[in-house]
Backbone as a printed PyTorch tensor [residue, N CA C, xyz], in Angstrom:
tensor([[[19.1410, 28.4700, 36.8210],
         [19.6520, 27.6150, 35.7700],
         [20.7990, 26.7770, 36.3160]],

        [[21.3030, 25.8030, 35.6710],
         [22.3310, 24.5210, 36.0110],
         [22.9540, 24.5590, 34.8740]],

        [[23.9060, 24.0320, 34.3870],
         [25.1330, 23.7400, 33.8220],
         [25.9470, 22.5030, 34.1580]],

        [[26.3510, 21.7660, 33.0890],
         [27.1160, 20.5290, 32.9600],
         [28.3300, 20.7520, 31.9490]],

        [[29.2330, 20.8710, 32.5440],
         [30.0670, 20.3490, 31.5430],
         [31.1230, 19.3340, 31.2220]],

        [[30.8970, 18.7150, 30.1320],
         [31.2810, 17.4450, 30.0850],
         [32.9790, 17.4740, 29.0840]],

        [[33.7570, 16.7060, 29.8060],
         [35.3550, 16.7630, 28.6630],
         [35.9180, 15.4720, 28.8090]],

        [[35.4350, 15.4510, 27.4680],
         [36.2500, 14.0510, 26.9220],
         [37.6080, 14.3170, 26.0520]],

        [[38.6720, 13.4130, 26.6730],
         [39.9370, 13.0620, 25.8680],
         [39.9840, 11.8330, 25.5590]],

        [[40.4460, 12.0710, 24.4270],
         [40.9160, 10.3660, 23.5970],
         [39.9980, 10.2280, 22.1740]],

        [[39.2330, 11.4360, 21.9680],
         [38.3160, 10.7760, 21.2480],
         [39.0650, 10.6030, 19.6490]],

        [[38.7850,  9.3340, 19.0060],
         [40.0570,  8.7650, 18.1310],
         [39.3880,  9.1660, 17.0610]],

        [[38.0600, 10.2160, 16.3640],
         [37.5760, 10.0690, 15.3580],
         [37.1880, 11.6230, 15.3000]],

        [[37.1230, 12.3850, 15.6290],
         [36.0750, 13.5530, 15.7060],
         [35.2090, 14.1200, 14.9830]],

        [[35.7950, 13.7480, 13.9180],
         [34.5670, 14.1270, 13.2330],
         [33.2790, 13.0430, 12.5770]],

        [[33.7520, 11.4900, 12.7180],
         [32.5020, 10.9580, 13.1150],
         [31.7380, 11.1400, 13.9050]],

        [[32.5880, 11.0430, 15.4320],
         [31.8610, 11.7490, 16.7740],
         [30.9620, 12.9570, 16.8750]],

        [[31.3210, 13.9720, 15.7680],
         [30.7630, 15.1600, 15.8030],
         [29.5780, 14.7560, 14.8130]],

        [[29.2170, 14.0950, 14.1230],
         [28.1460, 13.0900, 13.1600],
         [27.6140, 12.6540, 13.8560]],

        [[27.7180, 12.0210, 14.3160],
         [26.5590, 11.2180, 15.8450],
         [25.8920, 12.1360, 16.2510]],

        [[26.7440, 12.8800, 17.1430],
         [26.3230, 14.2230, 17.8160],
         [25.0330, 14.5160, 17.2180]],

        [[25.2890, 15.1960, 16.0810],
         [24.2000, 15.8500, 15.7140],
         [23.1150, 15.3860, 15.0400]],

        [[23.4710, 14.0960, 14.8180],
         [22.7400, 13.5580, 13.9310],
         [21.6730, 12.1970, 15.0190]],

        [[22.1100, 12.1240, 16.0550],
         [21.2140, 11.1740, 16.9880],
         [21.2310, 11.4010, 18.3080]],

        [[22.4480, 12.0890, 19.4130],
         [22.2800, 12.8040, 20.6720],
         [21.5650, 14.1860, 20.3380]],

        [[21.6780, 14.9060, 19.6090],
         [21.0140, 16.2460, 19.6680],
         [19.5480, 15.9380, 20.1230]],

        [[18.9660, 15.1830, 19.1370],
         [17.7740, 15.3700, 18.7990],
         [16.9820, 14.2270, 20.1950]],

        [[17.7800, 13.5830, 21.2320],
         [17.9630, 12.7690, 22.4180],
         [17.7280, 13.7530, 23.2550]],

        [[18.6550, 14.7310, 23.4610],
         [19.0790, 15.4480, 24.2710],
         [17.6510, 16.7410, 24.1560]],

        [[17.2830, 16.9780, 23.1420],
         [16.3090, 18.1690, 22.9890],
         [14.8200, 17.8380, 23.5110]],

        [[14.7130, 16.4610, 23.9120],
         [13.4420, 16.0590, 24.1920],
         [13.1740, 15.7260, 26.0440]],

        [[14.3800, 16.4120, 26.7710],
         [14.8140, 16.4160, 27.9330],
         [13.8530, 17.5830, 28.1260]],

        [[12.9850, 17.7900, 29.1690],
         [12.2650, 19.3680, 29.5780],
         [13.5900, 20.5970, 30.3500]],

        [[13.2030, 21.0040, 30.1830],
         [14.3130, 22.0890, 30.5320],
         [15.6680, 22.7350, 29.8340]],

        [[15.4170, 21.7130, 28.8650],
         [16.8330, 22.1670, 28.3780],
         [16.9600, 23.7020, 27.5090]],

        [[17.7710, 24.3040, 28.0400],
         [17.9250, 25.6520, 27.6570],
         [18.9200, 25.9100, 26.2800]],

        [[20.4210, 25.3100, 26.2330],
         [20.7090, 25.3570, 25.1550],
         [21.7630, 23.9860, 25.4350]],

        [[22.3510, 23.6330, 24.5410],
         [23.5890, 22.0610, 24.0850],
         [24.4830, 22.6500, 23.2610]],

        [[25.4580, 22.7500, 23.2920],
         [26.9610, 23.1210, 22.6020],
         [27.7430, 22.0290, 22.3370]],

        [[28.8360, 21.7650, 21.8040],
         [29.4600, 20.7910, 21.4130],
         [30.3390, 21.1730, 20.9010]],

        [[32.2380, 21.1150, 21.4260],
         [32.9330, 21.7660, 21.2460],
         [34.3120, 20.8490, 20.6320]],

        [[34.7190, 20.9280, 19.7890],
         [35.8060, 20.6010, 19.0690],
         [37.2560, 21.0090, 19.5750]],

        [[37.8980, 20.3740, 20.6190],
         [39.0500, 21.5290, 21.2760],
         [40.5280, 21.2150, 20.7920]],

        [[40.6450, 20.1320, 19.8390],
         [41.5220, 19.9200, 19.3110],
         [41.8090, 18.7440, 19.8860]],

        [[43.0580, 18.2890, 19.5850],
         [44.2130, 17.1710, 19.9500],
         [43.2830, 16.3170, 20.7410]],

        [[42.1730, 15.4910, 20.3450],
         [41.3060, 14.3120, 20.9380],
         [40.4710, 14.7460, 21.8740]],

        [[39.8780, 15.9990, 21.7050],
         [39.3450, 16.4000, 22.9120],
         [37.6600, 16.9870, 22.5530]],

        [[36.6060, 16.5770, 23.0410],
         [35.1840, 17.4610, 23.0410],
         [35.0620, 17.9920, 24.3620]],

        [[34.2690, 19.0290, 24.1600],
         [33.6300, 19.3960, 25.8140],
         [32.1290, 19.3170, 25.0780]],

        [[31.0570, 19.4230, 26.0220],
         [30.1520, 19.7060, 25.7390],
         [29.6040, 20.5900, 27.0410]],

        [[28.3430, 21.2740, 26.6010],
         [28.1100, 22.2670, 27.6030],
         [26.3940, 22.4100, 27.5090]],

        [[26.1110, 22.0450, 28.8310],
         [24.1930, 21.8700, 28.6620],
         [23.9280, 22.7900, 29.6970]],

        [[23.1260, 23.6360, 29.3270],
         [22.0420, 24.7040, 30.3330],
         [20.7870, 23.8670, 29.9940]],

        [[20.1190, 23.8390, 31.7010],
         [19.0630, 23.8230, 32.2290],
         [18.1870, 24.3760, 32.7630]],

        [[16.9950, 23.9640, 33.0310],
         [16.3600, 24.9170, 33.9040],
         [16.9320, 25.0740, 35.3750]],

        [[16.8260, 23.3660, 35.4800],
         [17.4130, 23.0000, 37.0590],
         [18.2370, 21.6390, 37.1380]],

        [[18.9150, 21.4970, 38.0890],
         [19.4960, 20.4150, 38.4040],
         [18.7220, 18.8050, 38.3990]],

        [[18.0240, 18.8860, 38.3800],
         [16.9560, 17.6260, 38.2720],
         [17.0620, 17.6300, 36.7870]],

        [[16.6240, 18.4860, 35.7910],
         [16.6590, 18.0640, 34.2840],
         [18.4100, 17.6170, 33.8350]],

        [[19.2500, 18.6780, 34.6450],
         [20.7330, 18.2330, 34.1900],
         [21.1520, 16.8010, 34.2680]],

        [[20.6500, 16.3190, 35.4280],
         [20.6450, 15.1120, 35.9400],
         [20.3450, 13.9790, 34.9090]],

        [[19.1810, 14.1390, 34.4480],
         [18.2590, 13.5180, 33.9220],
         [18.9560, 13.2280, 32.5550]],

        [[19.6380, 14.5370, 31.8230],
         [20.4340, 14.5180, 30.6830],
         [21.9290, 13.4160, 30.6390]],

        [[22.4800, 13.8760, 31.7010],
         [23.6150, 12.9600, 32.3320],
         [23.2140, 11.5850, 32.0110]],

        [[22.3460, 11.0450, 32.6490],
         [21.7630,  9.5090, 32.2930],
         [21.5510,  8.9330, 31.2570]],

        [[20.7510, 10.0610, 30.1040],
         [20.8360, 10.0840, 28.8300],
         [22.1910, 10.3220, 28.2130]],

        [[23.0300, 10.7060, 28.2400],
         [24.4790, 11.0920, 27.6430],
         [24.9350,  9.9690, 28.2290]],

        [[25.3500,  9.4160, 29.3360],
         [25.9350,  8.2180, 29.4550],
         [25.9490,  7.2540, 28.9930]],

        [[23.9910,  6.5090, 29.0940],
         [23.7940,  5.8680, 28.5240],
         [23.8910,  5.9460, 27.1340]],

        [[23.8200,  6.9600, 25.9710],
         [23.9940,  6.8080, 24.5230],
         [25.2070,  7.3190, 24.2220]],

        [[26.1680,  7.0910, 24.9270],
         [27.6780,  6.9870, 24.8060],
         [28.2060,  5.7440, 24.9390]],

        [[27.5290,  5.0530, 25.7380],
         [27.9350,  3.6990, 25.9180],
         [27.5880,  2.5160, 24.9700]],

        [[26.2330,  3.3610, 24.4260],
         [25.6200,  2.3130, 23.2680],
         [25.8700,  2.7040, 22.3200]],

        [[26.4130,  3.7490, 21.7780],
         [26.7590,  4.3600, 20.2220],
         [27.9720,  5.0580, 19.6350]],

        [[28.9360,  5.3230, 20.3630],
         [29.8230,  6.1190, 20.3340],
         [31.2390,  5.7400, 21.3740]],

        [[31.2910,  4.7480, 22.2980],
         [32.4160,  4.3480, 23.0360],
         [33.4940,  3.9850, 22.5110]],

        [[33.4500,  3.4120, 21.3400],
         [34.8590,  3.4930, 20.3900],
         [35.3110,  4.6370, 19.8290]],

        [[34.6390,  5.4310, 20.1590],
         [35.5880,  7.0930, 19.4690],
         [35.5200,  7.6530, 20.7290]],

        [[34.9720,  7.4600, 22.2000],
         [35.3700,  8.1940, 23.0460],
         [35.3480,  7.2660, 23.9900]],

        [[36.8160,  6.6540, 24.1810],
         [36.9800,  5.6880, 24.9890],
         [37.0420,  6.1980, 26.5460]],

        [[37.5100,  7.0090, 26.6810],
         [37.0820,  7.5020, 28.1720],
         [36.5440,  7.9100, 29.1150]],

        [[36.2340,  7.6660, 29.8610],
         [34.8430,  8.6990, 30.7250],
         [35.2060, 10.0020, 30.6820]],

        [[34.1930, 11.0540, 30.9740],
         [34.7750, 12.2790, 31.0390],
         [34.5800, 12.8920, 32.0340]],

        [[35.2010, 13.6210, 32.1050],
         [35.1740, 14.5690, 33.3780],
         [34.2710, 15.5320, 33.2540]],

        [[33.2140, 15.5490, 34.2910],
         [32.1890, 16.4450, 34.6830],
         [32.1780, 17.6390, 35.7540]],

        [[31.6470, 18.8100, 35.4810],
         [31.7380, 19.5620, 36.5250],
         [30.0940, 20.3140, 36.1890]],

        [[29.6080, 20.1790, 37.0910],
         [28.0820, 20.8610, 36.7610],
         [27.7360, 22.0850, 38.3840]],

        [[26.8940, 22.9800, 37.9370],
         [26.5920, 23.7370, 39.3160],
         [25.9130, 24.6860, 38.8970]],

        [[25.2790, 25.7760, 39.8300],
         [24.2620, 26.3610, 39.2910],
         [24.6720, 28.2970, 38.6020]],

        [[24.0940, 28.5120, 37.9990],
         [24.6650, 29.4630, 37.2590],
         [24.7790, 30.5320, 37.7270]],

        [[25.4670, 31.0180, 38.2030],
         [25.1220, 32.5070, 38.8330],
         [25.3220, 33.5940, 38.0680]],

        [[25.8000, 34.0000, 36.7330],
         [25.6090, 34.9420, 36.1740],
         [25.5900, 34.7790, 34.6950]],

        [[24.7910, 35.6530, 34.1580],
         [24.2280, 35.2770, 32.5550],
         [24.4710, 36.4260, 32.0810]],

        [[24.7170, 36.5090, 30.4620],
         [24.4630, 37.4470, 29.2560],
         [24.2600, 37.0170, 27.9900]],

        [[23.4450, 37.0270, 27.2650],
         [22.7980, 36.6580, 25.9250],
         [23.2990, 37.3050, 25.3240]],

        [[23.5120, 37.1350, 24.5880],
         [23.7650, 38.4820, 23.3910],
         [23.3290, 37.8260, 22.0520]],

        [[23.4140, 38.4230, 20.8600],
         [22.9980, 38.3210, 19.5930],
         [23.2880, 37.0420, 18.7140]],

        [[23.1380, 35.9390, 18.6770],
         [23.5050, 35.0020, 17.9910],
         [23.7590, 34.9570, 16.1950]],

        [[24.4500, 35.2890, 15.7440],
         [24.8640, 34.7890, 14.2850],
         [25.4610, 33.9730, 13.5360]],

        [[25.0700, 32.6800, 13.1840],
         [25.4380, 31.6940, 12.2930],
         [25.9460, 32.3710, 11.0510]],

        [[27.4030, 31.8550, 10.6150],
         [27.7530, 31.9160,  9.3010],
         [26.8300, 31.2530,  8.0980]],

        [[26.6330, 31.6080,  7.1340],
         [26.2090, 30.6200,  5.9490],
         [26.4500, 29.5830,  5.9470]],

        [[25.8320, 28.2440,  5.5760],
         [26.3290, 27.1160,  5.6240],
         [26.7180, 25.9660,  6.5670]],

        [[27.2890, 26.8890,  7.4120],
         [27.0740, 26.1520,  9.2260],
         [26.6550, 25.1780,  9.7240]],

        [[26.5540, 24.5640, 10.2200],
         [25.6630, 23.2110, 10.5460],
         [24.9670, 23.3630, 11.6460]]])
């Protein structure tokens, strides 16, 4: 597996940004082969990370191009900055039990 993770500062809106997200990159991002899971993280004071598992580095890749490009066309006024990337391959995993609260998005 591969891993990307992406951190943006500056973003001037977040919770529009976090509307986009889910409402037109998710469903971008899910039609990538490999993709294992997409997170999207709220870290406070102007800041997202996001976090993509892959199968392999070729699909991460592939996502990157896609995230760039529909950042640049839909969303660059709430995240004016490039972000800083760090991607590499996974060397250790644990799953555990997933539970959504009620209501959740």
């Amino acid at each position: 597996m591969y891993a990307m993770i992406r951190r943006y500062e500056g973003v001037s809106d977040a919770s529009e940004a976090a509307r986009l997200v889910r409402k037109n990159f998710v469903p971008l991002i899910s039609k990538v082969p490999g993709l294992v899971a997409y997170y999207v993280i709220d870290a406070g004071a102007g800041e997202f990370i996001s976090v993509s598992i892959f199968n392999n580095k070729l699909t991460a890749e592939e996502s990157n191009r896609r995230a760039s490009g529909w950042v640049q066309d839909n969303v660059a006024a709430l995240l004016p900055n490039p972000p800083q990337i760090t991607a590499g391959e996974v060397v250790a995993t644990k799953r555990g039990a997933l539970t959504i609260a009620a209501g959740a998005p």
